[in-house]
C-alpha positions in Angstrom: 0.0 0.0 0.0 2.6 2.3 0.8 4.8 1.7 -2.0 1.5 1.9 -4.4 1.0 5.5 -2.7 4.4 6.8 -3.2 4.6 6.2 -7.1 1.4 7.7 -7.3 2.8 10.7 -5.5 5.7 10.2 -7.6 3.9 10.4 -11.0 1.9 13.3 -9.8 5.3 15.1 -9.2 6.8 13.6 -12.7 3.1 15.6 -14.1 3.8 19.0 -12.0 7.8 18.9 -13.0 6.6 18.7 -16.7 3.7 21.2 -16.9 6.2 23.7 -14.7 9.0 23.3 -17.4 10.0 26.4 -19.1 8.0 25.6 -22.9 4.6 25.1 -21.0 4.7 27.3 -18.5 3.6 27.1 -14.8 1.2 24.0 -13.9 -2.9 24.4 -14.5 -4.8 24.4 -11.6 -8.2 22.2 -11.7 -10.6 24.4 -12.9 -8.1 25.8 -15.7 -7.5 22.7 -16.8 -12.0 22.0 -17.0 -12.1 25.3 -18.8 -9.1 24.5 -21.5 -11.1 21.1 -21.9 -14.1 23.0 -22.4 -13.0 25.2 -25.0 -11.4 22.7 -26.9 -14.7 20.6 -26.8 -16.7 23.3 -27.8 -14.0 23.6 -30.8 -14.5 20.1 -32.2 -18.2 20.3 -31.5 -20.2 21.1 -34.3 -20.9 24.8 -35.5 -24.7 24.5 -34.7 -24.0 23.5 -31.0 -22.8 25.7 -27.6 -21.4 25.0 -24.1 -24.8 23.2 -23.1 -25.4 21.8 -26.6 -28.3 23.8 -27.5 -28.2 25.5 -31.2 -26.4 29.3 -31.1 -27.7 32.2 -32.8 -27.7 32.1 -36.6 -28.9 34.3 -39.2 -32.5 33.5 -39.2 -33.3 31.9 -42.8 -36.7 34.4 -42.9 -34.0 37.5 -42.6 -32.7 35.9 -46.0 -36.4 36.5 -47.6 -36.9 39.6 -46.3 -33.4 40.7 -48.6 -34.5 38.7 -51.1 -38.1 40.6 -51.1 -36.5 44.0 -50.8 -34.4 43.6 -53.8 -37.2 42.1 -56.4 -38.9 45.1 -54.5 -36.6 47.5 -56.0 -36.3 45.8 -59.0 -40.0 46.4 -59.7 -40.0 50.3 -58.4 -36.8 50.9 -60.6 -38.0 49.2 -63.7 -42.0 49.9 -63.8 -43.4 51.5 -61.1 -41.7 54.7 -61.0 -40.3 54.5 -64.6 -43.9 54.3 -66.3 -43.8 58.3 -66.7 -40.9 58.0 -68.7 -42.3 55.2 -71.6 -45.5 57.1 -71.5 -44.1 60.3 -72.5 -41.8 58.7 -75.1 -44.9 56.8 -76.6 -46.7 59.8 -77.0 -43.9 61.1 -78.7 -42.8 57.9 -81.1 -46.6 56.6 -81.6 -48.5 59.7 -81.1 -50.6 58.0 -78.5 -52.7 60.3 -76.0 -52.5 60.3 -72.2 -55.9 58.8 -71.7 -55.0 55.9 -73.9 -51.7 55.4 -72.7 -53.3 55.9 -68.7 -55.6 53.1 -69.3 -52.9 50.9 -68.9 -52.1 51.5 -65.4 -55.6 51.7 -64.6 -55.2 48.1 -65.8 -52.6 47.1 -64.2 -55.2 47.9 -60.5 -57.7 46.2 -61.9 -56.1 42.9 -62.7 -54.6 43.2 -59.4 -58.0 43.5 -57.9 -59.6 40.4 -60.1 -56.7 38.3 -59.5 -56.4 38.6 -55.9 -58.9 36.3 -54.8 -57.4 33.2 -56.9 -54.0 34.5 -56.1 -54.6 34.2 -52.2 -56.2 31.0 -52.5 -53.4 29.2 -54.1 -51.0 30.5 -52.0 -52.7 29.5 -48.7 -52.3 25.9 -50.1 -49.2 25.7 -52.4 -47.4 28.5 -51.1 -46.3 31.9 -52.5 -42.8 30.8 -53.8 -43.6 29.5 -57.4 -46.0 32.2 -57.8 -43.5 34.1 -57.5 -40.6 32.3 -59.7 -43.6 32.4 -62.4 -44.1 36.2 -61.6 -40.4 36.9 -62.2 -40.0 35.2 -65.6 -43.6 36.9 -66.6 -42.5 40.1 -65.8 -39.1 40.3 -68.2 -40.8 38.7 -70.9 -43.6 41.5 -70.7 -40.5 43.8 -71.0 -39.2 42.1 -73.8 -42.1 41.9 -76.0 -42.7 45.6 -74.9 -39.7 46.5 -77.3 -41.4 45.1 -80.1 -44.7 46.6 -79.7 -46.0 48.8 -82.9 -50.0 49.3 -82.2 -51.8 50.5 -79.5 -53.2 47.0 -78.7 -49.9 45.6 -79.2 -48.8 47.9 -76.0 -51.8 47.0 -74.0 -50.8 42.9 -74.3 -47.3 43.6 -73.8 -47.9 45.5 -70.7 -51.0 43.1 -69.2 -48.0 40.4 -69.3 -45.5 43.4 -67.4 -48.6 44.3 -65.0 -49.5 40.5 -64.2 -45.7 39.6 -63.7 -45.4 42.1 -61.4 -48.4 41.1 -59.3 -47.4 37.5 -59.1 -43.5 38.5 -57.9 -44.1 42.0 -56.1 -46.3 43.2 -52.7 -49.1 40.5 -52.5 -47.2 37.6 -52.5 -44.2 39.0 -50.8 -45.8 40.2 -48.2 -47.7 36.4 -47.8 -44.2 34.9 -48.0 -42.8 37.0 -45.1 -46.4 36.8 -42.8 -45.6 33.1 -42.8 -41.8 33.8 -41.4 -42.6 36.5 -38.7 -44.8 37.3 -36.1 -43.3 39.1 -33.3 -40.9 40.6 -35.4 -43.9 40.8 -38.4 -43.8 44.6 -38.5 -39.8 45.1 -38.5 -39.5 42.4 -41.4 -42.1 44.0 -43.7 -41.1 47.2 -43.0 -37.5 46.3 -43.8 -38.4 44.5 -47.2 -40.2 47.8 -48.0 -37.4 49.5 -48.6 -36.9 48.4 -52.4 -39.7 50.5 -53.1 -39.1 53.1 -51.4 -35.3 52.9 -52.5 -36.1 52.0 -56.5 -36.3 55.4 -57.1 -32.5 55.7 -57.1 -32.4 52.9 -60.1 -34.8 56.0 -62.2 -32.6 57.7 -63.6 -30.2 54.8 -65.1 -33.4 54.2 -66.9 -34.4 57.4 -68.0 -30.4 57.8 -69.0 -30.8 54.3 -71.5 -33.9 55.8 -73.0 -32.3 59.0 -73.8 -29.0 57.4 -74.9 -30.2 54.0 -76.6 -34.6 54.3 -76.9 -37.3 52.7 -75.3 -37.0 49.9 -77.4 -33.6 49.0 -76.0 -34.3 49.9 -72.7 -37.5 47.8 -72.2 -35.3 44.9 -73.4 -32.5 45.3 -71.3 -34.6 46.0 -68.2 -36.6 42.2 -69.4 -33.2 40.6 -69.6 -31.7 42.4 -66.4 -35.1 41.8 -64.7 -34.5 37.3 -65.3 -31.2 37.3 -64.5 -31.6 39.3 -61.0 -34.8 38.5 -60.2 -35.1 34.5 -60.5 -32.2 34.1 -58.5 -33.7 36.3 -55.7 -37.1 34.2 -56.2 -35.4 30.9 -55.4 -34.8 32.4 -51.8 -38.4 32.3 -51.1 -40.1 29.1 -49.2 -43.6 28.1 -48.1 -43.7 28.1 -44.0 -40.5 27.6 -41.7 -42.0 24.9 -40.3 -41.5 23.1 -43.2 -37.8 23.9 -43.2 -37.2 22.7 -39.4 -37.3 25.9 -38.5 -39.4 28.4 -36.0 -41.8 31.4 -36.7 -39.4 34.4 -35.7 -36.5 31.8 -35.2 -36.4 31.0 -31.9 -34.0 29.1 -30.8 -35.3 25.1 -29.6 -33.8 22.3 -28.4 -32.1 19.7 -29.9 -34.2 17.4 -32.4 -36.4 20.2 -32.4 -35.5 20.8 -36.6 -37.0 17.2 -36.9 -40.1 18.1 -34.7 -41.2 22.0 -35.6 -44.1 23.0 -33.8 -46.5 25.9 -34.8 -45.9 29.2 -34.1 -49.3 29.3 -32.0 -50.5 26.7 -29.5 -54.2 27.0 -30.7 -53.9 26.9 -34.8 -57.7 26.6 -34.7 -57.1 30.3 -33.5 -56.5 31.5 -37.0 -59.4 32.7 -38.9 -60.7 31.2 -42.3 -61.6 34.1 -45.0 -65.2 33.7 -44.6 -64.6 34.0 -40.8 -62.4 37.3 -41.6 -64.9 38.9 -44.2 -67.9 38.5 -41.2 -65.7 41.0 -38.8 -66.0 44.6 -38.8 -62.3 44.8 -37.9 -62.7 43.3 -42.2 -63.6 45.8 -43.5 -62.4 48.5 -41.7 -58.9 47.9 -42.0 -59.8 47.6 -46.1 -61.5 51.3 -46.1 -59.0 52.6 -43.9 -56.0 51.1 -46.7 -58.3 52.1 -50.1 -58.4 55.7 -48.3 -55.1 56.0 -47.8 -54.3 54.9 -51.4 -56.5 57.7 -52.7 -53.9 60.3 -51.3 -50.9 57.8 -52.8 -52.3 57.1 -55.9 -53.3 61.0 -56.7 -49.6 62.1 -55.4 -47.7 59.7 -57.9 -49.7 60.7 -60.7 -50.3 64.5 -60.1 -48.0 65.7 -58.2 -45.6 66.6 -61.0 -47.7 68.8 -63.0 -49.3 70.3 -60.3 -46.1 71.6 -59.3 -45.4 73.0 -63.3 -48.6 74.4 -63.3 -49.4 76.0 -60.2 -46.0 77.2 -59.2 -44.2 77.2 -62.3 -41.4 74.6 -61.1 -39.9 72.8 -64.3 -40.2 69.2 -64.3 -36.6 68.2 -63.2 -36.9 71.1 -60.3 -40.4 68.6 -59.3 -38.6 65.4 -59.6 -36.1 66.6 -57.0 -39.3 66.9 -54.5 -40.3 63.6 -55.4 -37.1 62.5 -54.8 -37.4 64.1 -51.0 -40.7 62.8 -50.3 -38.7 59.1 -51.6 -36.2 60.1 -48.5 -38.3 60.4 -46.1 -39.9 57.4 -46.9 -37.2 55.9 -46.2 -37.3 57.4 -42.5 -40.8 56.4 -41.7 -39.6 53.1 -42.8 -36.8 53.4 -40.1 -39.5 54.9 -37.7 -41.8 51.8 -38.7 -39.1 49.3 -37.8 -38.3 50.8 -34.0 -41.7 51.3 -33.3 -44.3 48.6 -35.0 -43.8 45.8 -32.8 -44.3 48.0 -29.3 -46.8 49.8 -30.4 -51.0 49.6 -31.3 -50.4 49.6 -35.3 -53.8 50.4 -36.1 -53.2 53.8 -34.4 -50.0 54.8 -35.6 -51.7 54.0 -38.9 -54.5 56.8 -37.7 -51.8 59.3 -37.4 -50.3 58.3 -40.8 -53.9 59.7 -42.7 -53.6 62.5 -40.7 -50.3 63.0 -41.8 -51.6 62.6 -45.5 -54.4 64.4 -44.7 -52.1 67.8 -44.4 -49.4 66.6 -46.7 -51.7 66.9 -49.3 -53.1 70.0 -48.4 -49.9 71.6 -48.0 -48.8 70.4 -51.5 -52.6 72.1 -52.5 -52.2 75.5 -51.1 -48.2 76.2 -51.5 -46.9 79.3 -52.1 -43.2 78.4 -52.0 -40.5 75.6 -51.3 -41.1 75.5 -47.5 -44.6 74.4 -48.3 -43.5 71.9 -50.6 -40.7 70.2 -48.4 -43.3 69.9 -45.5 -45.6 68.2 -48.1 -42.6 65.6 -48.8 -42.1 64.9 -45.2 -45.7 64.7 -44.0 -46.5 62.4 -47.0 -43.6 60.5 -47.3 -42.9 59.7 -43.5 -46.8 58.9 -43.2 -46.2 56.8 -46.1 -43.2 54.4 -45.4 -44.4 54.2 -41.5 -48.1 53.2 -42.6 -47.5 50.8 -46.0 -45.8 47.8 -44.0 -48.3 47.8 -41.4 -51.6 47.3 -43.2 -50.3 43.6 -44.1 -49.1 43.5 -40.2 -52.2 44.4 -38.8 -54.0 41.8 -41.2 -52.0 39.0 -40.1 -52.0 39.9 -36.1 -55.9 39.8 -36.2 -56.6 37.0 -38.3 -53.3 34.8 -38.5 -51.5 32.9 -41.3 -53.6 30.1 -42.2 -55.4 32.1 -45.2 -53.9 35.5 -45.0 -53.2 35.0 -48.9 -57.1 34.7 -49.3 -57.7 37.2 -46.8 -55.2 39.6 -48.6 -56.6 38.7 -51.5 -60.1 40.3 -51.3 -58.7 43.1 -49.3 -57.4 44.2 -52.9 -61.0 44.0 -54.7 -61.7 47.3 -51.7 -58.5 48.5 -51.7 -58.6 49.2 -55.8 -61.2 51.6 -55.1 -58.5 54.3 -53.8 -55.7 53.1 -56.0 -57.9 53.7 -59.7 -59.7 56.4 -57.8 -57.3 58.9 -56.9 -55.9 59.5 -60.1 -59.2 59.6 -61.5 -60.7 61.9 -59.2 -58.2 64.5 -59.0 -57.8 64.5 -62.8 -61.5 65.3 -63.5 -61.4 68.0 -61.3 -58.4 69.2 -62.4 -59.8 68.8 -66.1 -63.4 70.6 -65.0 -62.0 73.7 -63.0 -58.6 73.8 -64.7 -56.1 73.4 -61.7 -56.1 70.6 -58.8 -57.0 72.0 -55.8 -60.5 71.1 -55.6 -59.7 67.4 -56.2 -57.1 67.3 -54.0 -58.8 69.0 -50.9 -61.4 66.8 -51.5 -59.2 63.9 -51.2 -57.2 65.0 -48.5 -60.6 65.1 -46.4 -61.3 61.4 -47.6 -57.8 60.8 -46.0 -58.8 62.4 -42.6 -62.1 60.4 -42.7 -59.6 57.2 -43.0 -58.3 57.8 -39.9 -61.6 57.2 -38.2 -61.6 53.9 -39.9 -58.3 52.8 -38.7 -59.1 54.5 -34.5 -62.4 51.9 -35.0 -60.7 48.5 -35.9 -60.5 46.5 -33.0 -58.9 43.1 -32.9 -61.8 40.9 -33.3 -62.5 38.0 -31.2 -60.9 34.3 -32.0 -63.8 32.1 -33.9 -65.8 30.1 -31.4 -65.6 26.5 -33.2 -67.0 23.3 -32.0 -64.5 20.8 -30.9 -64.0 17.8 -33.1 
């Protein structure tokens, strides 16, 4: 026994001697040597793993989307939405068509949206939103394409049908389905984040309007087809169904191990979520719908008429107008910003009060100016109102009713919502038309804003559907 004891203490010496030699340094106390074995474990492990063997923070794959979204976002803005003033004035030009002939394509392009929505939001709720919007992407260059070859007026009208319906299967309806499936606490931050490519396509503007002065329309429509595949597809093929369905959690939440091989539903009660018949029956419905189409009458008037009511009434050339529209496009941007602090603390359905109110005088103030310092509180008013408010009507949506048919949901929320977005322009430019300046219509309008407001103060979450158990 003692013989046995002293070569242990021997050994134990022979250990100390070593670890004290001059290349290793002085000898590792006990809980230095646990923690070097502990870092050197946690090296070998593998990346998805920590100290305790639960999964570390990652980049959450429903961040990836939301990029992916904000770029076919800006794609869209850059190439059609706020590039259409450009082709419109060249066509007049080239094919001698008039404004009311070449307009009647973007009141179109609402419509379709409007007709469509219903089938759209039904086949998404059951096949999911990301081959509608591969499809939508390879739509939308070709209608590009075949725009350059165009020669008649019913020529233009096909060619931009196929533009108008590839950029409803690939732009806001379905992206905004897409990222309601991915997010719910963080819903508001996500799609106000993705929002950005419209707000930011305005940059991409005057790289078109530079090809068409340099090259044609011709060229330009067919480069912006070509361009629009090759950077778009590959930004569609980002987008998936549910993250359940890729092992992951709504938000991304971290879960145990084995968890990726067992996801479990964002809510505990998925019987919560309401079915679109369930949704059309509440007030909170139809409510939210006015409030959006109201809003829209104020957006839809702006981007249409703002330009030459500027040339007209104050005598501002149409480059010296742009650069407003190009303010009120900043400040989008910063009620984006403001939207992405605020929308997950805070009731959206009164912030999105305030935002008609700020319409409400943005308008007004763009109505009644008198000099720049009325025009630049028009761009702030209107354009802070407008990037704060646009990522929360799809927010609020999905908060009351859930993500079971939000596509359907959406969906008839547009055939409402079309009302402000054809109306607008149409309003202001028959007033405009009958007393020979715009400040009837857009008074008029603004006051429809103000009355929105009311609409958004009155939409309560409704109650969950009462269902009998199985």
């Amino acid at each position: 026994m003692t013989n046995r004891c002293s070569s242990g203490r021997r050994r134990n010496t022979a250990r100390s001697r070593a670890s004290a030699s001059p290349l290793l340094g002085p000898p590792l106390s006990t809980a230095s040597r646990y923690h070097l074995q502990t870092i050197v474990a946690y090296a070998r492990a593998p990346r998805s793993l920590n100290f305790d063997g639960s999964q570390i923070a990652r980049l959450f794959y429903g961040w990836k989307m939301v990029a992916a979204g904000c770029g076919l976002q800006f794609l869209q803005a850059g190439m059609l939405h706020h590039a259409f003033g450009g082709y419109v004035a060249l066509l007049q030009e080239d094919r001698g068509w008039n404004k009311t002939e070449l307009s009647g394509a973007a009141a179109m392009q609402q419509m379709e949206a409007a007709i469509l929505g219903p089938i759209l939001g039904w086949i998404m709720d059951r096949f999911g939103p990301q081959w509608v919007i591969r499809f939508g992407v390879l739509l939308f260059g070709t209608g590009f394409m075949l725009l350059s070859r165009i020669d008649t007026l019913l020529e233009f009208y096909g060619a931009f049908i196929l533009v108008a319906l590839g950029s409803s299967l690939c732009g806001f309806f379905p992206l905004n389905v897409a990222l309601i499936n991915w997010f719910e606490r963080k819903r508001a931050r996500a799609l106000s984040a993705m929002s950005l490519g419209m707000a930011l396509g305005g940059i991409f503007v005057p790289v078109v309007g530079w090809s068409m002065v340099q090259y044609g329309w011709r060229a330009t429509a067919f480069a912006s087809g070509v361009f629009a595949i090759l950077a778009g597809f590959p930004l569609s093929l980002v987008m998936r169904r549910r993250p359940e369905d890729q092992g992951e959690t709504v938000d991304g939440f971290a879960h145990r191990p084995g968890a990726r091989h067992e996801p479990k539903p964002a809510r505990d009660d998925a019987n919560g979520d309401f079915t679109s018949r369930e949704a059309v029956r509440t007030p909170a419905f139809w409510l939210l719908s006015l409030g959006h189409g109201f809003a829209l009458f104020v957006v839809g008037a702006v981007s249409v008429h703002a330009i030459p009511h500027m040339k007209e009434a104050l005598g501002y050339s149409v480059s010296a107008a742009a650069t407003i529209i190009t303010l009120l496009t900043v400040c989008q941007v910063g009620g984006i910003v403001i939207g992405w602090t605020i929308g997950d603390r805070y009731e959206k359905r009164l912030i999105a009060a305030a935002c008609m109110l700020m319409h409400m005088l943005g308008l007004l103030a763009l109505t009644y100016a008198t000099n720049l310092a009325w025009l630049v509180a028009f761009a702030a008013l209107h354009g802070v109102g407008w990037g704060l408010r646009g990522p929360f009507m799809q927010a609020i949506r999905a908060d009351y009713f859930g993500r079971s048919a939000i596509g359907m949901i959406m969906g008839l929320s547009l055939m409402i919502i079309v009302i402000g977005q054809v109306g607008g322009p149409m309003i202001a430019g028959m007033a405009a038309d009958l007393t020979g300046n715009y400040r009837a219509g857009f008074t008029a309008l603004a006051l429809l804003a103000g009355l929105g407001s009311v609409f958004f103060v009155l939409a309560k979450r409704p109650a969950r559907p009462l269902r009998s158990a199985p």
